[in-house]
VMD Tcl script that draws the C-alpha trace (Angstrom):
set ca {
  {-59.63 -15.92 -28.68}
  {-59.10 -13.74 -26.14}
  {-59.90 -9.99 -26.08}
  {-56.53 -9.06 -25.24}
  {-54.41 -10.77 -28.01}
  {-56.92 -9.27 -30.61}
  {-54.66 -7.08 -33.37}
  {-56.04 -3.17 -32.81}
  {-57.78 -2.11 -35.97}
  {-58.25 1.22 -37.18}
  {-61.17 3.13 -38.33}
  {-61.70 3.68 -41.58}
  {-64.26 5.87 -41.14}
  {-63.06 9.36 -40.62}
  {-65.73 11.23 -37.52}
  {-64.76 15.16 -39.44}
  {-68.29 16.37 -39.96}
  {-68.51 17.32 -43.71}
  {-69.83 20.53 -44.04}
  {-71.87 21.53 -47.75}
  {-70.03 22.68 -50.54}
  {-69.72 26.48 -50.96}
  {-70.97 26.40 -55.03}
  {-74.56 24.66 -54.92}
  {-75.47 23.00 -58.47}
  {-77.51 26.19 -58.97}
  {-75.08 28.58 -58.57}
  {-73.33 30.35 -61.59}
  {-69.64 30.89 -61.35}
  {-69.68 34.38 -64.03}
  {-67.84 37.67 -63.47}
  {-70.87 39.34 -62.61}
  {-71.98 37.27 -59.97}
  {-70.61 39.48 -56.97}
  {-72.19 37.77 -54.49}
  {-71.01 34.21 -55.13}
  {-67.14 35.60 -55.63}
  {-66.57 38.06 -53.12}
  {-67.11 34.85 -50.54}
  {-63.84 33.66 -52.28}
  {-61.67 36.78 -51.40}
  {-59.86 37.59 -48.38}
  {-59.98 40.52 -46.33}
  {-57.10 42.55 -48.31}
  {-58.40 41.30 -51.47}
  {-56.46 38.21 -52.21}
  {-57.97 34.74 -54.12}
  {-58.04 32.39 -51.05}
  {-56.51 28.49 -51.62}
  {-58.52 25.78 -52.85}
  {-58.35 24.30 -49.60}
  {-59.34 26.82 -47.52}
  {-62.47 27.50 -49.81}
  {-62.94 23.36 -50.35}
  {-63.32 23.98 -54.07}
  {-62.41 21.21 -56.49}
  {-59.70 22.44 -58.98}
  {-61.64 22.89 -61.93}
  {-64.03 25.29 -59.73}
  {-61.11 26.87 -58.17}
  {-59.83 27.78 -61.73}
  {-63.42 29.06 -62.91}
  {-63.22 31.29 -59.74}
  {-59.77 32.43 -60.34}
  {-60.66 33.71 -64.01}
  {-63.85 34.91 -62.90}
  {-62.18 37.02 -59.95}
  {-59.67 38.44 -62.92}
  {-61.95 39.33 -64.93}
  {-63.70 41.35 -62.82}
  {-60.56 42.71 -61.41}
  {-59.85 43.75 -65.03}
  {-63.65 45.65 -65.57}
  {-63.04 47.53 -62.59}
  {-65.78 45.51 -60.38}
  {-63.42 44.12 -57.94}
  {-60.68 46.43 -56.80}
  {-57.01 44.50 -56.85}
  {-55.93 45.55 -53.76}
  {-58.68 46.02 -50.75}
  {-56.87 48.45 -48.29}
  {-58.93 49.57 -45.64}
  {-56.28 52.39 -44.53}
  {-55.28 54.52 -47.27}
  {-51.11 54.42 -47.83}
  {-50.12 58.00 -45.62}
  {-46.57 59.09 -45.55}
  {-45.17 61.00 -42.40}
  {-44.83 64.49 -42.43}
  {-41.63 65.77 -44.10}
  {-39.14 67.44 -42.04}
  {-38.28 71.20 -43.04}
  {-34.94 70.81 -44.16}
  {-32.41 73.50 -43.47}
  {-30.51 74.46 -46.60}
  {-26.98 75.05 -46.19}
  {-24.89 77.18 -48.66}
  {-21.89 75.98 -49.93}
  {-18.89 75.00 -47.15}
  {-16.11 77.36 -47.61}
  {-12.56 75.67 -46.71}
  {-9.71 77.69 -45.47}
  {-6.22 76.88 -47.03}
}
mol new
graphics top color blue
foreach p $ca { graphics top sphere $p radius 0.5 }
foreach p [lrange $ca 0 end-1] q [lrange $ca 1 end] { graphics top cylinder $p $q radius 0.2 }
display resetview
């Protein structure tokens, strides 16, 4: 048979380079365990996706209560703003009596 009439097969084999899991065996998913959930929370304080922290669902879902509860006992703040909310400086406002019409 020649090399050129040979059907192209595919890899089945994917070459991504699996990278270890972010919860070892050892590792206890808890409220208290700061160290272990803060690596699961974005920079403004938000739960990041299952994908993006290449959880399995059930460990997403222990993470998501765990990050609520401590949300809830004041541990974690909900919202992580780095700038405080400032409002512009009011304008002086002129006050104007009452406009006078001329019949």
């Amino acid at each position: 048979m020649d090399k050129t009439k040979r059907p192209l097969r595919k890899s089945k084999r994917s070459f991504s380079r699996r990278l270890p899991p972010p919860i070892r065996s050892g590792d206890q998913i808890d409220y208290r365990n700061m160290s272990l959930i803060s690596r699961f929370i974005s920079e403004q304080g938000k739960i990041l996706s299952k994908r993006v922290n290449r959880l399995t669902l059930k460990q997403q879902r222990v993470i998501t209560i765990a990050i609520k509860q401590a949300r809830i006992l004041s541990l974690l703040p909900f919202l992580n703003n780095e700038k405080e909310f400032e409002r512009p400086e009011s304008i002086p406002r002129t006050i104007v009596g009452p406009s006078i019409r001329k019949k």
